[in-house]
C-alpha positions as CSV (number, residue, x, y, z in Angstrom):
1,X,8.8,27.1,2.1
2,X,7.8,29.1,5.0
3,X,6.4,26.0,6.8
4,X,9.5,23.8,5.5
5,X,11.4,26.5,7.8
6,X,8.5,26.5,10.7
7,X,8.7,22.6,10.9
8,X,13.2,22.9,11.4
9,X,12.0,25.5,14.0
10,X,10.2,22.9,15.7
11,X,12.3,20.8,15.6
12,X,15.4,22.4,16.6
13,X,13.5,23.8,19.7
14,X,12.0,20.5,20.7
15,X,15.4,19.3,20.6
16,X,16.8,15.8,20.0
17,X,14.9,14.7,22.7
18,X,11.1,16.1,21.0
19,X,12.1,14.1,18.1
20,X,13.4,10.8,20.6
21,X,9.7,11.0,22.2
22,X,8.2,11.1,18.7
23,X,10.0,8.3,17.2
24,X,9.4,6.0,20.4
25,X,5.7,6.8,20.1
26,X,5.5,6.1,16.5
27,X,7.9,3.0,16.9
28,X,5.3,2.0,20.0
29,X,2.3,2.0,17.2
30,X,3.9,0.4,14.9
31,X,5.0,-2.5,16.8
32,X,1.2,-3.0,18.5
33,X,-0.3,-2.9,14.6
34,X,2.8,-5.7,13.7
35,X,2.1,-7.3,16.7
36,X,-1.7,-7.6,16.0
37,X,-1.5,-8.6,12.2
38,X,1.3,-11.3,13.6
39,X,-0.9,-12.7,16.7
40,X,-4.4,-11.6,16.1
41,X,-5.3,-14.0,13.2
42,X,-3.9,-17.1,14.9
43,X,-4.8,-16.5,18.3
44,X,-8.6,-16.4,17.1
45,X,-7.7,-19.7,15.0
46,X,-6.5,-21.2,18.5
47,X,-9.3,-20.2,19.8
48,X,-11.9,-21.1,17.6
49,X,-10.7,-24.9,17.3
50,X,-10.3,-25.4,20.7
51,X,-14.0,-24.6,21.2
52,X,-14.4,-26.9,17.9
53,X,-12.9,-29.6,19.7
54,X,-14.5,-29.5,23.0
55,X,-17.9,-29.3,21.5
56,X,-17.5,-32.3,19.5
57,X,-16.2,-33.8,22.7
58,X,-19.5,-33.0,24.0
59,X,-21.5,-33.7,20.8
60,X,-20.4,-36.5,19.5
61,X,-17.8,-38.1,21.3
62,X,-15.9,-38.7,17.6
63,X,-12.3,-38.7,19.5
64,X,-10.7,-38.4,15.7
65,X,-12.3,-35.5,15.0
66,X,-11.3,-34.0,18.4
67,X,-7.2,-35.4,18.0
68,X,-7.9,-33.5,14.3
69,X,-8.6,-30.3,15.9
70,X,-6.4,-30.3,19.0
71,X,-3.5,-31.6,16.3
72,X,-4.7,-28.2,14.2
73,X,-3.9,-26.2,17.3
74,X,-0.7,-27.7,18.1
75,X,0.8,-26.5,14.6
76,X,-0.9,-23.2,14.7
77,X,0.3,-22.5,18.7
78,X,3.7,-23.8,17.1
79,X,3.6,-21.9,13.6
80,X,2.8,-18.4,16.0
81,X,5.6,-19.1,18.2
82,X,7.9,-18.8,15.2
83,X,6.1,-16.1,13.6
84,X,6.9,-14.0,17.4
85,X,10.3,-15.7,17.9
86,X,11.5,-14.0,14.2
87,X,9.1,-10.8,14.9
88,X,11.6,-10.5,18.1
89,X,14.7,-11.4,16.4
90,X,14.2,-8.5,14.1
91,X,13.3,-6.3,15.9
92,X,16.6,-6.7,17.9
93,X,18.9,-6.2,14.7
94,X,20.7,-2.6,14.7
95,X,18.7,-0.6,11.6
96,X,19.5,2.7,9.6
97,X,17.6,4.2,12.3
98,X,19.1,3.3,15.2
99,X,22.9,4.3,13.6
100,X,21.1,7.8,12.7
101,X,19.6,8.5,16.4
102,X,23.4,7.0,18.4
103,X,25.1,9.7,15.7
104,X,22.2,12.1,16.6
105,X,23.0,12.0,20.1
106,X,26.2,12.1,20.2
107,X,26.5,15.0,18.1
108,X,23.9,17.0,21.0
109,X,26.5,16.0,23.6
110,X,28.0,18.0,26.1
111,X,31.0,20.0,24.4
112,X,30.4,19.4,21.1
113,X,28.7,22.2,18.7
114,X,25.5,21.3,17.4
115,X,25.7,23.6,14.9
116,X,22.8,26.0,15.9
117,X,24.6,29.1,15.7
118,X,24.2,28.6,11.9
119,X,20.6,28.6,11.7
């Protein structure tokens, strides 16, 4: 109990804007992992076919092949431009969240009682 009460301590004194901080941090870190599970996997596909295809270019000269793998990239580049383009697009709709911090912030403004005198 007593560090249920310490951590309301903390965060009462750090304020809305301790917990604003917090939140963008952890919001920061989770969009670089989602970003990274999203990208990372293709972008090394991408990567890895186009040095496929130049080396059998090089090679071989088998111009099928070569269309096969440049083709391969085309619908991978394609498939992670869709996979950032609804990333993005949901990222940008309102959540639970965002509702809670415009309430919390409003509630901490200027002329309006937090509510601290009853802790």
């Amino acid at each position: 109990m007593a560090s249920l009460i310490a951590g309301h301590e903390r965060e009462v004194d750090g304020g809305p804007r301790g917990n604003l901080e917090t939140f963008e941090t952890a919001e920061r870190a989770r969009i670089r992992r989602d970003l990274h599970d999203v990208m990372g996997h293709q972008l090394s596909l991408i990567s890895l076919k186009a040095q496929v295809a130049a080396r059998v270019l090089r090679k071989t000269a088998d111009i099928d092949r070569a269309v096969l793998e440049i083709e391969l990239i085309e619908r991978s580049a394609r498939e992670s431009l869709a996979k950032v383009r609804d990333y993005v697009g949901n990222m940008r709709q309102p959540d639970f969240f965002e509702g809670w911090q415009s309430a919390w912030r409003a509630g901490f403004s200027p002329g309006v009682d937090d509510g601290r005198h009853c802790i």
